[in-house]
FIPARO-609090 format. One line per 2 residues: number of its first residue (from 1); their letters; for each residue x, y, z of C-alpha. Coordinates in steps of 0.1 Angstrom, whole numbers. Layout:
BEGIN
NUM> a> X,Y,Z; ...
END
This chain:
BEGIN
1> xx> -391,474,887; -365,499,868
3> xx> -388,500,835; -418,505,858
5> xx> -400,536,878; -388,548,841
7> xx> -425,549,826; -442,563,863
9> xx> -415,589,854; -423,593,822
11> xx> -456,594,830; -450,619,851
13> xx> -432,645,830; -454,641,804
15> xx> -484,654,824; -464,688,835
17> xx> -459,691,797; -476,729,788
19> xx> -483,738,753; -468,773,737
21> xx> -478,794,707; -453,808,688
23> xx> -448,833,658; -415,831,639
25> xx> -400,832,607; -384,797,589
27> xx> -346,807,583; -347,778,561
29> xx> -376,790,537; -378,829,552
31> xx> -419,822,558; -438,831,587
33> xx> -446,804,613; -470,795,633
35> xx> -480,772,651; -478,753,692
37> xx> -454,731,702; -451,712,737
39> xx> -427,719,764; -418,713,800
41> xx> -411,753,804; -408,781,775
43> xx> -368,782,781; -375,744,764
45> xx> -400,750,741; -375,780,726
47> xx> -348,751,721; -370,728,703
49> xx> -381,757,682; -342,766,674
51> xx> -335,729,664; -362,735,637
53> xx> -346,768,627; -372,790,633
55> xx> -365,822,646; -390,834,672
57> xx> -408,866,674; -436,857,697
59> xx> -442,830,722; -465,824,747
61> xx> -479,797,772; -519,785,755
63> xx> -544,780,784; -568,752,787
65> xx> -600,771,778; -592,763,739
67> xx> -625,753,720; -633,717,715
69> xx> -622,702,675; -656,686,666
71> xx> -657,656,642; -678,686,617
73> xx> -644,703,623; -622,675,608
75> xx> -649,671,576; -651,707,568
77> xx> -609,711,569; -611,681,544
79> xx> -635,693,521; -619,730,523
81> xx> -582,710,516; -595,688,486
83> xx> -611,722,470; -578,739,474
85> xx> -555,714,461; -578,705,431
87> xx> -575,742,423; -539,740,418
89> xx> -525,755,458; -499,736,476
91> xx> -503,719,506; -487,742,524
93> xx> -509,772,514; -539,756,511
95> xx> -528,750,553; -523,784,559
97> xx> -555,796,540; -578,771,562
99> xx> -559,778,592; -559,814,589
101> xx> -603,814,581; -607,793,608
103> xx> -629,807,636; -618,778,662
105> xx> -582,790,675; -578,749,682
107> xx> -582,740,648; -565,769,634
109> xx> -534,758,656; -532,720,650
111> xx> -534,729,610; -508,753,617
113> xx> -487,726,633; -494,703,604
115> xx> -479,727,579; -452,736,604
117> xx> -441,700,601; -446,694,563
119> xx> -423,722,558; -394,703,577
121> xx> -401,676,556; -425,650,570
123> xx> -452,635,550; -489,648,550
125> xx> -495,617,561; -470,619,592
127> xx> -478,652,600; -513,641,607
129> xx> -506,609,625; -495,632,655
131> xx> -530,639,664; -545,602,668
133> xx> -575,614,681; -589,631,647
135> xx> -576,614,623; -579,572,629
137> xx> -563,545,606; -592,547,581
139> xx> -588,586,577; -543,583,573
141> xx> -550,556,550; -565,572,527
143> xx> -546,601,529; -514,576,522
145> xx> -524,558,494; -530,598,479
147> xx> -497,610,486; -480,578,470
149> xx> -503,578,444; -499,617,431
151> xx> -537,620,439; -540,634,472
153> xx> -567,658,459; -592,626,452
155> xx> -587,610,486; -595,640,503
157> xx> -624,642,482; -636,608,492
159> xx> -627,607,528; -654,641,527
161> xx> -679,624,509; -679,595,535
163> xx> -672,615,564; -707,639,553
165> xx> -727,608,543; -717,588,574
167> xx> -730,622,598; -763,623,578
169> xx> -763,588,582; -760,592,620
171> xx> -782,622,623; -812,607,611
173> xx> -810,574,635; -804,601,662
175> xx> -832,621,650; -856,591,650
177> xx> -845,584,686; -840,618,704
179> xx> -875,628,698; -890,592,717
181> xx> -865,596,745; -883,631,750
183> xx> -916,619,750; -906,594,770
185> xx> -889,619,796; -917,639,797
187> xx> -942,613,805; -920,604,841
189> xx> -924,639,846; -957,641,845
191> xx> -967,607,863; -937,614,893
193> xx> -953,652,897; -988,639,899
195> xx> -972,613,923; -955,632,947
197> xx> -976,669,945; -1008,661,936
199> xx> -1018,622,952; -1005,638,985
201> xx> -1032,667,981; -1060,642,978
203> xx> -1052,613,1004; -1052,643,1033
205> xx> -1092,649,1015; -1097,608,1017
207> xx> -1085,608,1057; -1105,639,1067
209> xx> -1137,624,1043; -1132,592,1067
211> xx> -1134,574,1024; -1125,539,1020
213> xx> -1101,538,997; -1099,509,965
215> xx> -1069,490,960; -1056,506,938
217> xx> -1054,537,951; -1039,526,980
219> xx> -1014,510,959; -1007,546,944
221> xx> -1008,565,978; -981,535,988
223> xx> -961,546,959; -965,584,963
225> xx> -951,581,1003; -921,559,990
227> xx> -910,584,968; -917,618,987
229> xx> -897,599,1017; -863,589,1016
231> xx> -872,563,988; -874,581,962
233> xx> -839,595,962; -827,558,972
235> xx> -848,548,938; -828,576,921
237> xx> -793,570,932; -799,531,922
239> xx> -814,537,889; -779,565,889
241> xx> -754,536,896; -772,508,877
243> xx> -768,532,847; -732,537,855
245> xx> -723,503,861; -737,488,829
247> xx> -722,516,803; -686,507,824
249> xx> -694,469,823; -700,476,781
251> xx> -669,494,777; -648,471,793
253> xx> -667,436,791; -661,420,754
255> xx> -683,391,758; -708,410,773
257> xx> -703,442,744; -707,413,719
259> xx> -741,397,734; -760,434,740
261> xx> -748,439,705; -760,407,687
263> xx> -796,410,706; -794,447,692
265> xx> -788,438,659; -818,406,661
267> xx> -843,432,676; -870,440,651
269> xx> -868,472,628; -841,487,656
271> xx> -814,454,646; -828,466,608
273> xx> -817,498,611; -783,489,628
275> xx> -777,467,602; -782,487,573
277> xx> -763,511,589; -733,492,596
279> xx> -734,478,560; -735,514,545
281> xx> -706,524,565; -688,496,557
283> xx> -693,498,518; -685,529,518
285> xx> -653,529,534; -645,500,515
287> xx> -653,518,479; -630,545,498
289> xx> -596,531,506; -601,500,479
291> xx> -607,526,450; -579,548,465
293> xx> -553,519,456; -554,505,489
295> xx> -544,467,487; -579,446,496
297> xx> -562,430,531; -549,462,542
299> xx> -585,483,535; -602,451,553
301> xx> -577,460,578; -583,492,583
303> xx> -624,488,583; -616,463,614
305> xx> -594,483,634; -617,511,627
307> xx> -655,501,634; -673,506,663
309> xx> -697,474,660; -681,445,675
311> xx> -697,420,657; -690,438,620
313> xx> -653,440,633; -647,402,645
315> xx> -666,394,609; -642,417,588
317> xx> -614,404,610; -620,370,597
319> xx> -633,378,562; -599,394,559
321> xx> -578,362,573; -599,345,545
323> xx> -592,364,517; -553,369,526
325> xx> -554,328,525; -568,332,491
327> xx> -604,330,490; -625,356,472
329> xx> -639,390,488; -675,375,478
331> xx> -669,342,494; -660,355,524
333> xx> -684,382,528; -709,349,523
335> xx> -694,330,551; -708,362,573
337> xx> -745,358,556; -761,364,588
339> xx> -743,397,598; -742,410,561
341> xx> -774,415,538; -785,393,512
343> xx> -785,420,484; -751,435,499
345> xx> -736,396,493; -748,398,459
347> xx> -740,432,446; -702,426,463
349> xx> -706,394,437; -710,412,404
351> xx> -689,441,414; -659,412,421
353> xx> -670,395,386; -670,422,369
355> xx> -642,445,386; -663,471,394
357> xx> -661,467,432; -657,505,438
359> xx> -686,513,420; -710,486,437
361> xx> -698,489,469; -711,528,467
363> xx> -743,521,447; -748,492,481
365> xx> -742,520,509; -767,544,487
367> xx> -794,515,488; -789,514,527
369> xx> -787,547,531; -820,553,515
371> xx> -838,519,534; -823,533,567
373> xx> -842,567,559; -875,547,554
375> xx> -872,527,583; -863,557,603
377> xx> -895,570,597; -915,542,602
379> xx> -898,539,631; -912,570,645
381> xx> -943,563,632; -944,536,653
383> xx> -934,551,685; -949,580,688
385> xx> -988,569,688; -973,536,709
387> xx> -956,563,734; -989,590,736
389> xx> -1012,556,744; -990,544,772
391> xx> -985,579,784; -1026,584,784
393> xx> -1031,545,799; -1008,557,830
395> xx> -1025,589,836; -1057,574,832
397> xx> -1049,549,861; -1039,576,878
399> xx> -1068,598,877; -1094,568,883
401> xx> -1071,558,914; -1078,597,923
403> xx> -1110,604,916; -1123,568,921
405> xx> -1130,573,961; -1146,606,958
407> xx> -1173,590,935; -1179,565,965
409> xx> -1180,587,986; -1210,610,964
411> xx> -1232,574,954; -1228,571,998
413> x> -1245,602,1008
END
């Protein structure tokens, strides 16, 4: 009961926590700083400031309208930081010089903060790990292998390259999806306004025409006073919830996260794509972190704790027990034959024979990159005539439901 009241409290005082911006000088290094630190008033936020020795010109309380950091964000400050340092700037400035260009006063604060910390002496490394929520395990483990290895430069580099091929990666799977979801959207447009506006029109010209109506018509005219009555928002709220309910039920649901997953991934062409995907991803984080200096368990590690497909993280979960028990990578990765690629198993093989793992591992997640972008497109290919014929099928029902009385009605007089 005591350590529950301690961490309410806790709780508690953390969320009156307000965030100051401050502009100082470093009495130990006589630089300007900058930067935001977190404080239950300013009178507190001055003493933390003190115990760092920086003396403070300008302080003030940051509202919450600041601009969102994107995940483009993160990638562009790496790419800008690995330029820098391979040009011969210190960490330090090449911090200021991003912070100082940067157009997001977010950003240009957190990168602020991170050099406010390296120059009281934490690590890169540490100085990152404060904000969890841009830069994950995969991200600080490269960045930690760098540091120790003298090459920080080159895993910035890398973690770029990735972090740019992985968002190409991405866009193109959401290109090939956003523009069927549109179609899609803008056929139930079309059938619910012809539904609810223009089927209403007609059956008040059936009942004053005295026309006997066909079956399906009056199926449609049964469906059109469902949904302009109080069905249709009862449909809508349903449809709402079931929504809801299943993306909660996802989240929190293992099992049931595993099973949509595994149907996902046996689905034709879609479970293709996902695959390939996943396997370029994984490649290329591996050829990352492993070709960094990263011991193999700990970068198998890392691609576990850090992938979002449950069924590639339980099999790198257990391909890196295996390995840590002394089995080969390749041997392993075999073991998971039906989650992994047959050409992805044997180019893992000569890269392990040969010790040219890095080097395979990207030349695999360039072969899926390139077969995803193929079967994107013939993915679209697919759905849009398959979309435009079921669109035209349903408005075709529609219109013969609609005009199919009034032609009675002409071949009657």
């Amino acid at each position: 009961m005591v350590q529950q009241s301690r961490q309410k409290h806790k709780s508690k005082k953390n969320s009156k926590l307000k965030t100051y911006e401050f502009e100082g000088v470093n009495q130990l290094t006589n630089e300007e700083a900058r930067g935001q630190v977190q404080a239950i008033n300013e009178k507190e936020a001055r003493r933390q400031l003190m115990y760092k020795n920086i003396k403070i010109n300008k302080i003030k309380q940051v509202r919450r309208y600041n601009k969102r950091i994107k995940s483009k964000d993160i990638t562009v400050f790496t790419r800008q930081l690995a330029s820098m340092l391979k040009a011969g700037l210190t960490i330090t400035q090449a911090l200021s010089i991003v912070a100082g260009g940067n157009s997001n006063e977010t950003m240009a604060m957190m990168v602020l903060d991170i050099k406010n910390e390296i120059e009281q002496g934490s690590s890169f490394t540490s100085a990152l790990a404060k904000y969890p929520r841009y830069f994950d395990g995969l991200y600080l483990g490269l960045i930690r292998a760098g540091e120790s290895g003298g090459l920080l430069d080159d895993s910035l580099a890398r973690i770029a390259t990735q972090r740019e091929k992985n968002a190409k990666l991405i866009n193109n799977v959401r290109k090939a999806l956003i523009y069927p979801m549109v179609v899609i959207l803008v056929a139930v447009g079309v059938v619910l306004f012809m539904l609810i506006w223009i089927l209403p029109i007609f059956k008040e010209f059936y009942d004053d025409a005295g026309a006997t109506l066909p079956w399906i018509t009056r199926e449609l005219l049964s469906l059109s006073d469902f949904l302009t009555s109080w069905g249709g928002l009862f449909l809508l709220v349903i449809i709402i919830l079931s929504i809801v309910i299943f993306v909660w039920y996802y989240k929190t649901n293992m099992p049931f996260k595993e099973k949509i997953t595994r149907m996902l991934l046996q689905t034709p062409l879609i479970g293709y794509i996902m695959q390939r995907a996943e396997t370029s991803r994984w490649a290329r984080t591996f050829a990352g972190l492993y070709g960094s200096g990263v011991p193999m368990t700990e970068t198998l590690e890392l691609i576990g704790s850090g992938s979002k497909n449950i069924i590639f993280k339980k099999a790198t979960r257990q391909i890196e027990q295996q390995v840590s028990q002394g089995e080969s990578l390749v041997s392993s990765i075999r073991s998971m034959e039906e989650i992994f690629p047959p050409l992805f198993i044997q180019l893992t093989e000569v890269g392990e024979e040969a010790g040219t793992l890095e080097e395979m591992m990207n030349n695999a997640a360039d072969y899926f990159d390139e077969e995803v972008d193929v079967k994107v497109g013939t993915l679209e290919s697919i759905l849009e005539p398959a979309i435009i014929v079921v669109l035209g099928i349903i408005v075709g029902i529609i219109l013969i439901a609609i005009y199919l009385p009034i032609f009675n009605l002409a071949s009657a007089l």
